[in-house]
N, C-alpha and C positions, 0 to 999 in steps of 0.2 A: 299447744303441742307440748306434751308432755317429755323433759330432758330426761337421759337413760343416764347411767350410770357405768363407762364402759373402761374398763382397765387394761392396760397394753398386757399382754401377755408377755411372759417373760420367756428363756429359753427353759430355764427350771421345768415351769409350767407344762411347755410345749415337750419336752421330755420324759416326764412326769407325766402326760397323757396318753404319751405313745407308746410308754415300756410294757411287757410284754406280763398280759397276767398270767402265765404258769412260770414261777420260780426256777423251775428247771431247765427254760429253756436258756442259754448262752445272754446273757448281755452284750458279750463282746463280739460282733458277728465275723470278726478274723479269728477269735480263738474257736468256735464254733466249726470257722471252715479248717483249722488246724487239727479238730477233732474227727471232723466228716475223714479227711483226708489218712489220718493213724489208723483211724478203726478200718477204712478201706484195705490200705494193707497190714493189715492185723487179718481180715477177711481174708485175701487173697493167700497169705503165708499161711493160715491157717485149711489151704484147701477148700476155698469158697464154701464153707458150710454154710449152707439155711437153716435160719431158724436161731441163728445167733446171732443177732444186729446187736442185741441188748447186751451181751457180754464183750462184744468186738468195742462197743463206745463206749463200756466202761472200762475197758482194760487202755483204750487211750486216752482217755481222761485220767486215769493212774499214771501213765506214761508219760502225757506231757507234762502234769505239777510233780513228776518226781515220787509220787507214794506206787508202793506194790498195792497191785490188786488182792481183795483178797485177806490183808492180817487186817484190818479194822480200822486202815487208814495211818497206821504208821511209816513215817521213812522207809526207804530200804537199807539194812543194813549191809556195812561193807564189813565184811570180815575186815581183822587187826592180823596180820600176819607179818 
């Protein structure tokens, strides 16, 4: 009988096999659902319009790290008054 060769897997590994192959989707599945949840009412304040899912998740994805949608990913600035 032939001996195998068999290596405990480690969590890395097991991490590392299950991460998600499109880049774009959330890693973090609570900030994901802190996303779901902005652009929803993002959606609603805006008059439940269809056909803008894709602008409602990125204007909360802006919203919640803090950048304006829109200038190319800069801060928002606070006016100096």
């Amino acid at each position: 009988m032939a001996s195998t060769n068999r290596t405990a897997k480690t969590s890395a590994d097991v991490e590392a096999a299950a991460a998600p192959a499109n880049p774009l989707v959330a890693a973090d599945p609570s900030t994901e659902e802190q996303i779901r949840v902005a652009a929803y009412f993002i959606y609603v304040n805006n008059g439940c319009r269809q056909g803008h899912d894709l602008d409602d998740w990125v204007a909360a994805q802006a919203q919640l790290s803090g950048v304006a949608p829109g200038n190319g990913g800069s801060p928002e600035a606070t006016p100096n008054v």
